[in-house]
PDB file of N, CA, C and O in Angstrom:
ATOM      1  N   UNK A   1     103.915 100.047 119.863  1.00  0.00           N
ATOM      2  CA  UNK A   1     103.412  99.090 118.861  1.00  0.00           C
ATOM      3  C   UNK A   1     103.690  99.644 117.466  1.00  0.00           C
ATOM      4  O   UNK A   1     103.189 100.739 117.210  1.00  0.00           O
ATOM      5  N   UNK A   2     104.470  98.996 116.466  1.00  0.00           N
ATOM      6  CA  UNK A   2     104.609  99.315 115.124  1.00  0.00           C
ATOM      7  C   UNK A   2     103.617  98.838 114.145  1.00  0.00           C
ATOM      8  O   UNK A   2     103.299  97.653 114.053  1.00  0.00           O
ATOM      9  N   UNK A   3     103.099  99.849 113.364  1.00  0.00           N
ATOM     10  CA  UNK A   3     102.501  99.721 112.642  1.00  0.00           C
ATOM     11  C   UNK A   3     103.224  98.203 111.379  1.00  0.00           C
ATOM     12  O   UNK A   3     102.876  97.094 110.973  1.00  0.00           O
ATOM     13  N   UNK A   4     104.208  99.039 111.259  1.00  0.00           N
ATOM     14  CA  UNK A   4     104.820  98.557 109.593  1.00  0.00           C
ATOM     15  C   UNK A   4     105.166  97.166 110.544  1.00  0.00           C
ATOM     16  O   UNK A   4     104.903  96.205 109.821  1.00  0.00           O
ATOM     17  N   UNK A   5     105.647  96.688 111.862  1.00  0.00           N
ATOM     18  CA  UNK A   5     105.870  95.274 112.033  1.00  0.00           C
ATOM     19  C   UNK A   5     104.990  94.585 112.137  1.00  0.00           C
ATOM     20  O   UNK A   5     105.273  93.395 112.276  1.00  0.00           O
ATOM     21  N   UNK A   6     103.556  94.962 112.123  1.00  0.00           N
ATOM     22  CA  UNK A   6     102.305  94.392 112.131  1.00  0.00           C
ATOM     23  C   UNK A   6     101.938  94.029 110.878  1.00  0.00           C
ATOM     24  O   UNK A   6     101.506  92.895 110.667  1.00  0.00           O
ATOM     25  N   UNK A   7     102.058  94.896 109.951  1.00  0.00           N
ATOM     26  CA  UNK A   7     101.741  94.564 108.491  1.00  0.00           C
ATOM     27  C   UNK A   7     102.794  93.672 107.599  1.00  0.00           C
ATOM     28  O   UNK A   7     102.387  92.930 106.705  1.00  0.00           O
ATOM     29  N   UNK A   8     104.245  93.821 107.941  1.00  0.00           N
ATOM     30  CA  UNK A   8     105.135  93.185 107.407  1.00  0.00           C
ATOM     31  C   UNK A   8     105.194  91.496 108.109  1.00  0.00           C
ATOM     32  O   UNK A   8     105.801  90.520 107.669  1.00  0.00           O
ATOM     33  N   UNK A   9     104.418  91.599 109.207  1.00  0.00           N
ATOM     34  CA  UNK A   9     104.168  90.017 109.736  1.00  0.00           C
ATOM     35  C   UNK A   9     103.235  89.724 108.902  1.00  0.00           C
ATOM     36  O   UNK A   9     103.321  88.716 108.201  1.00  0.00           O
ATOM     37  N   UNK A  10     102.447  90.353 108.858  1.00  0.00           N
ATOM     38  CA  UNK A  10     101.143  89.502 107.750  1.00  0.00           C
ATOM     39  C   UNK A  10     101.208  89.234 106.492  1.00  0.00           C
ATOM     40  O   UNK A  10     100.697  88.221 106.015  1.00  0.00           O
ATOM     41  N   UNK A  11     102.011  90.343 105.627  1.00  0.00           N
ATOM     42  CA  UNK A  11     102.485  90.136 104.695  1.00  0.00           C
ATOM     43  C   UNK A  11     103.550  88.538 104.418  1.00  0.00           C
ATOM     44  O   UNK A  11     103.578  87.686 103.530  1.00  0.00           O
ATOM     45  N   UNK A  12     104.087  88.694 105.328  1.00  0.00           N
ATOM     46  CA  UNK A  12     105.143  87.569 105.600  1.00  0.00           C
ATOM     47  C   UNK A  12     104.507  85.879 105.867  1.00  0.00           C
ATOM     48  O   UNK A  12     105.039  84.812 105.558  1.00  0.00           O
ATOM     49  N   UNK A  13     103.451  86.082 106.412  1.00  0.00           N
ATOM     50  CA  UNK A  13     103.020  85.098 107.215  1.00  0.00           C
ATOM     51  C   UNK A  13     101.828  84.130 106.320  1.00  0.00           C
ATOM     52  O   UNK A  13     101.433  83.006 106.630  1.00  0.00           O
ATOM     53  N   UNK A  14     101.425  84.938 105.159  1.00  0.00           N
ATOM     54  CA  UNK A  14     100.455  85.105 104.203  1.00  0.00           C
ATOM     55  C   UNK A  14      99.528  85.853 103.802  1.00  0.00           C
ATOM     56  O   UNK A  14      99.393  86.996 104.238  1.00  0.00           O
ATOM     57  N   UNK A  15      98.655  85.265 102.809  1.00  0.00           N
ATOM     58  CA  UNK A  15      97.337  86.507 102.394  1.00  0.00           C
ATOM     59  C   UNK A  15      96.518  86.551 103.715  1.00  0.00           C
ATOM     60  O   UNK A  15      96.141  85.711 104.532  1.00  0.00           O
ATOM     61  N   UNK A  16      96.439  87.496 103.612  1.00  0.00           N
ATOM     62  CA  UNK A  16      95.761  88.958 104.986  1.00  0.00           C
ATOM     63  C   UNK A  16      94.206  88.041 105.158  1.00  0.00           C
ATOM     64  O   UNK A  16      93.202  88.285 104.488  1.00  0.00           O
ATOM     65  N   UNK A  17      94.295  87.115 106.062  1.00  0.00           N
ATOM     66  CA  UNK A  17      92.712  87.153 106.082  1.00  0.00           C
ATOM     67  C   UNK A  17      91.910  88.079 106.571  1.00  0.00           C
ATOM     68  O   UNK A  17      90.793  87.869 106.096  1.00  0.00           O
ATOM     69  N   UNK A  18      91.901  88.677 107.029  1.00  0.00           N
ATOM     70  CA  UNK A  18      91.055  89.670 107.608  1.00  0.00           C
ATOM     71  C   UNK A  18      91.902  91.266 107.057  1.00  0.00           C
ATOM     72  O   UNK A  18      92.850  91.978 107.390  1.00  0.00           O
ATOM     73  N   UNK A  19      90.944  91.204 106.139  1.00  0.00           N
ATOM     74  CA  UNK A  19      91.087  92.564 104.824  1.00  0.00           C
ATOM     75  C   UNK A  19      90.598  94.000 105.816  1.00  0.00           C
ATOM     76  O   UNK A  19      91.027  95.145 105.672  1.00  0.00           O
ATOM     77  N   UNK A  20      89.832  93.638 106.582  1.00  0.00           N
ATOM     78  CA  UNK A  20      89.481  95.045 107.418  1.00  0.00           C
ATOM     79  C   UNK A  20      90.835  95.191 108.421  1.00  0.00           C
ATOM     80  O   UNK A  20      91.677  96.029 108.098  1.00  0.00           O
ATOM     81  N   UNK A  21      90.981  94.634 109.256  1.00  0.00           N
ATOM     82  CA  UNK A  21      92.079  94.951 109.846  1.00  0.00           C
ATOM     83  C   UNK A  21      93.642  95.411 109.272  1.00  0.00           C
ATOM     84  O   UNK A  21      94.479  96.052 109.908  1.00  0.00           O
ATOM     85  N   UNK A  22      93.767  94.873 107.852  1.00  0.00           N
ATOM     86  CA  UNK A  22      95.230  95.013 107.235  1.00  0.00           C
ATOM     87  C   UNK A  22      94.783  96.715 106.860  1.00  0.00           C
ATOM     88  O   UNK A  22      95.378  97.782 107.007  1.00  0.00           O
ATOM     89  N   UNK A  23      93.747  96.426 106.437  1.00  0.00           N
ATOM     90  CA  UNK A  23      93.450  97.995 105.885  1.00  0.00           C
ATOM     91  C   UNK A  23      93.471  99.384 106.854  1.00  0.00           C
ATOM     92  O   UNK A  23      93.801 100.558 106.692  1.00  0.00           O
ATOM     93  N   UNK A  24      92.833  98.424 108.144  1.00  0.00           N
ATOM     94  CA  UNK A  24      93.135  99.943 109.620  1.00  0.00           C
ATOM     95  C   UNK A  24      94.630  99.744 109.202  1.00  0.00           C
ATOM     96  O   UNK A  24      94.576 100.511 108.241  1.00  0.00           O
ATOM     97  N   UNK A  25      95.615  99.404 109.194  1.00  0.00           N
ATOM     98  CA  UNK A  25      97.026  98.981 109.601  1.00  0.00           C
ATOM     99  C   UNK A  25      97.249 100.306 108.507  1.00  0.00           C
ATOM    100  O   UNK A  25      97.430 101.471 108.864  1.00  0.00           O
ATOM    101  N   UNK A  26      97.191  99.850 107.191  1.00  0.00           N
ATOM    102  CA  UNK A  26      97.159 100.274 105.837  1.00  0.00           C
ATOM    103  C   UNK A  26      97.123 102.143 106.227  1.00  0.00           C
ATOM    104  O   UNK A  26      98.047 102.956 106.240  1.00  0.00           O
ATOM    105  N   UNK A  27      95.595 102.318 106.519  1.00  0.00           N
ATOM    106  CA  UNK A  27      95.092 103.497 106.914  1.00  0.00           C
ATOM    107  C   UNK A  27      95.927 104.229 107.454  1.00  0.00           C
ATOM    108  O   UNK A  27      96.403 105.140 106.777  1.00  0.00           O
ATOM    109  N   UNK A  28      96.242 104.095 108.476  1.00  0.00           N
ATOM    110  CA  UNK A  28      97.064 104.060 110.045  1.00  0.00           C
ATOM    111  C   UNK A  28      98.797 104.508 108.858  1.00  0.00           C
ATOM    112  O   UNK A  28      99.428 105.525 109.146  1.00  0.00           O
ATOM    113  N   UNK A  29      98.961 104.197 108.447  1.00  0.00           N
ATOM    114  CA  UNK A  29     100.265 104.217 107.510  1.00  0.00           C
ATOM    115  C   UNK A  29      99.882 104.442 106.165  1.00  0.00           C
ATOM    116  O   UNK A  29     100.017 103.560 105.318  1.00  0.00           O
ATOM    117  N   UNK A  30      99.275 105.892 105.831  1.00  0.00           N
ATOM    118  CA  UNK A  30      99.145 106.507 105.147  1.00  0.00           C
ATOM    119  C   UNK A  30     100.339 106.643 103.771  1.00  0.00           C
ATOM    120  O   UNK A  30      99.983 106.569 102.595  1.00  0.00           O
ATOM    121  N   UNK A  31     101.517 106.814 104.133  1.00  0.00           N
ATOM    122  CA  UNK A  31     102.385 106.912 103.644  1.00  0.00           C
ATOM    123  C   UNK A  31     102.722 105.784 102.635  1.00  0.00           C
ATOM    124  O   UNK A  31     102.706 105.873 101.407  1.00  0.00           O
ATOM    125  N   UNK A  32     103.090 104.495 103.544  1.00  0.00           N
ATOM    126  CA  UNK A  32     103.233 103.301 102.735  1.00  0.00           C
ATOM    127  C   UNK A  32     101.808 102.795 102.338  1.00  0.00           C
ATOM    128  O   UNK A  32     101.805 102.065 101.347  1.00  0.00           O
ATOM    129  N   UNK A  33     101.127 102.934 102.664  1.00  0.00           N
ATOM    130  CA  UNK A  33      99.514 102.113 102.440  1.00  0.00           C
ATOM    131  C   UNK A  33      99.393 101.731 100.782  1.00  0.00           C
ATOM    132  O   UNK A  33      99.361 100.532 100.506  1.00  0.00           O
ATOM    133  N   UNK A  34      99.323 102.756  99.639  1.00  0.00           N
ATOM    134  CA  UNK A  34      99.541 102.434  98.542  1.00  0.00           C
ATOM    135  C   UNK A  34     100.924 101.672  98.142  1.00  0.00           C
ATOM    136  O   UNK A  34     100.812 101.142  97.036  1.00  0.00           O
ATOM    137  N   UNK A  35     102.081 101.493  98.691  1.00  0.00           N
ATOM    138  CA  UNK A  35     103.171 100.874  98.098  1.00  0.00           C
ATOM    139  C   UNK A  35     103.072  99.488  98.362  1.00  0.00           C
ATOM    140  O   UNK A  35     103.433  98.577  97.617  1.00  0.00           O
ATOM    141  N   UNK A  36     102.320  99.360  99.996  1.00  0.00           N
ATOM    142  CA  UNK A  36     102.202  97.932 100.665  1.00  0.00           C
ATOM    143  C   UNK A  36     100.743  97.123 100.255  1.00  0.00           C
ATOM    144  O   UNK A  36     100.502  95.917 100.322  1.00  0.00           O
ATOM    145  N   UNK A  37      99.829  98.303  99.787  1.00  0.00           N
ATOM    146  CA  UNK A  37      98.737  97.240  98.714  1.00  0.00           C
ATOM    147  C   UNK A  37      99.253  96.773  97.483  1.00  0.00           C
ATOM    148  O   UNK A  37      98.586  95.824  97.069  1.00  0.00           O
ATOM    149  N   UNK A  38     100.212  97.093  96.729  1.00  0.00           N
ATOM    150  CA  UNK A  38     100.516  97.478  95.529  1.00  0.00           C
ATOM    151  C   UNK A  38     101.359  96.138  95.693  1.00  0.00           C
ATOM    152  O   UNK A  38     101.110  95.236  94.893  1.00  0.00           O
ATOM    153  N   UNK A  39     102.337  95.932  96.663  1.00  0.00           N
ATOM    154  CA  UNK A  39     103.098  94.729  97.104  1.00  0.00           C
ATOM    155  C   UNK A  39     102.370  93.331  97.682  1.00  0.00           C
ATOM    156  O   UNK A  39     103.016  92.292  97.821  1.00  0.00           O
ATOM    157  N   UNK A  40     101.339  93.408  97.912  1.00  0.00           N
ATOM    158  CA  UNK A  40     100.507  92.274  98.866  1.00  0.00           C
ATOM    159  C   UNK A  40     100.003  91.775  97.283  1.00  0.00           C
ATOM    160  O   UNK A  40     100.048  90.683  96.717  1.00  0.00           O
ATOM    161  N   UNK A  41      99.694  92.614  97.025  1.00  0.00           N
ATOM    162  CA  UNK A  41      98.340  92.483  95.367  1.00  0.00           C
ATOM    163  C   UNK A  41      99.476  91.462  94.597  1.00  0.00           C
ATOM    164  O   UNK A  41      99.310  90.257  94.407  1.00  0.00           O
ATOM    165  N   UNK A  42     100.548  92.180  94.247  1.00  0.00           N
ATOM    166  CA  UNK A  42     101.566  91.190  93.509  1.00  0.00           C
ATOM    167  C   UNK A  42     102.390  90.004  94.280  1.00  0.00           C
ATOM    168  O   UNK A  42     103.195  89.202  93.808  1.00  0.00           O
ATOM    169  N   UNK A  43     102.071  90.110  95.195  1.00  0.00           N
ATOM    170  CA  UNK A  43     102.734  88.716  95.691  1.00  0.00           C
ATOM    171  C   UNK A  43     102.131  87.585  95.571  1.00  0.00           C
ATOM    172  O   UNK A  43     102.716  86.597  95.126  1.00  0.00           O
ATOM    173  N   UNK A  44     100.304  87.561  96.124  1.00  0.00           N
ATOM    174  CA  UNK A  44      99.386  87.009  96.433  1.00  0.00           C
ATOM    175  C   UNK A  44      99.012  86.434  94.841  1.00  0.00           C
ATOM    176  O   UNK A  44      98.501  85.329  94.657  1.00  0.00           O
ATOM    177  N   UNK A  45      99.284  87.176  93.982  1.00  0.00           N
ATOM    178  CA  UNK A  45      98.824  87.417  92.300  1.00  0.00           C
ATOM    179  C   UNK A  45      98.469  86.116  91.590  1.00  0.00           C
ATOM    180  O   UNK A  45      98.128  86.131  90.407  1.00  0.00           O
TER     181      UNK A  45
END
């Protein structure tokens, strides 16, 4: 199971309804977590 294809579906699909779960995802992908809030925030904007 991929993290980043889980989050890049939601991203894709629309705003994240369920903010707790994007955020385990987020968590979980430490690495990107700040680049992919930083990207959701400005899309959604």
């Amino acid at each position: 199971m991929s993290t980043t294809v889980a989050v890049g579906a939601t991203l894709v699909d629309g705003p994240p309804p369920r903010e707790a779960t994007v955020r385990r995802l987020y968590h979980r992908s430490r690495g990107n977590a700040q680049c992919a809030m930083h990207a959701a925030e400005s899309r959604w904007d």
